[in-house]
N, C-alpha and C positions, 0 to 999 in steps of 0.2 A: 513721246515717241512710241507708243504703243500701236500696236500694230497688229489685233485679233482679229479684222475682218479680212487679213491677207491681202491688202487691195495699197496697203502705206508702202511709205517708201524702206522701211526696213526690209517687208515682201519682195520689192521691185529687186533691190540689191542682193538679197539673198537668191533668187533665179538666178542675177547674172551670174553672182560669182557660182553656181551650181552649174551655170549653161557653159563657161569656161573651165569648171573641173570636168565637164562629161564629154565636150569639145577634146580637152588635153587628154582624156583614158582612151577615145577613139582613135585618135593618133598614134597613140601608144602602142597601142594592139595592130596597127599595120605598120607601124615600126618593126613591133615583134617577131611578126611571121617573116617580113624580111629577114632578118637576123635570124632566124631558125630554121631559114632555108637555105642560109647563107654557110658551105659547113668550113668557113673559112673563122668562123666566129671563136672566139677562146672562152675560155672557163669565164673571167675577170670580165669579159664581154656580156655574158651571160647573167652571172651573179649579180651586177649593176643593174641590166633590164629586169632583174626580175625582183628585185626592190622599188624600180621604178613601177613594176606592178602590181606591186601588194600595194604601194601608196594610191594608185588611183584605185583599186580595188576597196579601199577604205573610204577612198572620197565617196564613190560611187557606192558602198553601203551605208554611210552618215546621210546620204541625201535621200536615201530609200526607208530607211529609217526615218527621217524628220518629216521628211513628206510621206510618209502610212501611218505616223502617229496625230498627223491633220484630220485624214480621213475619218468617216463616222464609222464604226463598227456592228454592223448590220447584225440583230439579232436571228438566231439561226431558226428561232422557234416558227420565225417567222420566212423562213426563206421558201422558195421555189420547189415541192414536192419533199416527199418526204425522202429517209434513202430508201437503199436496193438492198433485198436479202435473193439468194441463188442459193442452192442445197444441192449436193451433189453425193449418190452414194458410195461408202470408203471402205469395202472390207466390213465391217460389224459395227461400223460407226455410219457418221457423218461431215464431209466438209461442208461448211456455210463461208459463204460470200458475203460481204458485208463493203459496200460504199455509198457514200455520199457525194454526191458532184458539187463542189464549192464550200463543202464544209471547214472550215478552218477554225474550232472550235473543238472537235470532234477528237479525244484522246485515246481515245477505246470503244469496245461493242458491249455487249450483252449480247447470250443466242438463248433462245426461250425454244424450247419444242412442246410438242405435244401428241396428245392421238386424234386430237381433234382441235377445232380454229377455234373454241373458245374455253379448251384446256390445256392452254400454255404456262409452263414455270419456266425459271431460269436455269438452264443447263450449263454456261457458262459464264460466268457472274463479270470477267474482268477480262481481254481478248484486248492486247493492246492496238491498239491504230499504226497497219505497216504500209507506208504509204496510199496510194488511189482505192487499192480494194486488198479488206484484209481476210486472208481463207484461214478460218477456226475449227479446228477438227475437234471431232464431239463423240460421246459412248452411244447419244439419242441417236433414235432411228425414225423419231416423229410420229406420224411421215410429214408432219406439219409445223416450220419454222416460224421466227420472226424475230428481227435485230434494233437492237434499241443502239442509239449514239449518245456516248457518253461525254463529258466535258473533264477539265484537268479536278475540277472538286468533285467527282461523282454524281454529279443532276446528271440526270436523263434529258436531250435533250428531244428528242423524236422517236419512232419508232416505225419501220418498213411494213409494209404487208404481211399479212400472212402466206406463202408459199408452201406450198406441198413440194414431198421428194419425190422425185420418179421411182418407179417401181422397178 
């Protein structure tokens, strides 16, 4: 009964029963909105649908989960451009700009300044990852940055251009 090429009938069955739990959450949610526009609706009304929707919310992350742990996990070293460093002047510092488009590896930055593009150190060693684009404020005044993305065990995985700060 194995079924590692996704193609068996354990695969076949496991869709449907996934295509009728994401059928039954859709329904659900225009259930929902009825009922929440409805202001005739009670507590005990409410309370019910909203157990009915943490359970489809659950279907609907076990299948997001089962189906992204199929998926191959695209090495980042190797993905599409490197990220984006931005500098921006703060008062007597520095904010840096720091993103990666599609990075999903990416736990934190590193910001490297310097006086010059091939006298950069690390200014900021550890700059956690805050969502899309993370701004790192810094002592450096450069005028010359660059942001390394880090992974959750500290590899390095890439590193941005060098940028200059506006004067």
């Amino acid at each position: 009964m194995s079924d590692a090429d996704g193609e068996g009938y354990l695969s076949r069955l496991a869709d449907e029963m996934e295509a009728v739990q994401l059928q039954m959450g859709a329904e659900l949610i225009g259930h929902a909105r009825l009922m929440l526009g409805d202001r005739k609706t009670d507590a005990r009304e409410l309370r019910y649908l909203s157990n009915r929707l943490v359970e489809a919310l659950q279907d609907a992350l076990r299948i997001a989960e089962s189906r992204g742990g199929r998926l191959p996990v695209p090495d980042e070293s190797e993905s599409d451009g490197p990220p984006s460093a931005a500098v921006r002047a703060d008062g007597r510092g520095s904010v840096v700009y720091a993103s990666w488009n599609g990075s999903t590896q990416t736990r934190a930055w590193q910001v490297l300044a310097g006086s010059s593009p091939d006298s950069l150190t690390v200014v900021v060693g550890h700059a956690p990852r805050s969502g899309f684009e993370t701004a790192v404020t810094t002592t450096a005044t450069g005028p010359y940055f660059q942001v390394r993305a880090v992974d959750a065990s500290g590899r390095v995985l890439k590193e941005s251009k060098v940028v200059r700060r506006p004067s």
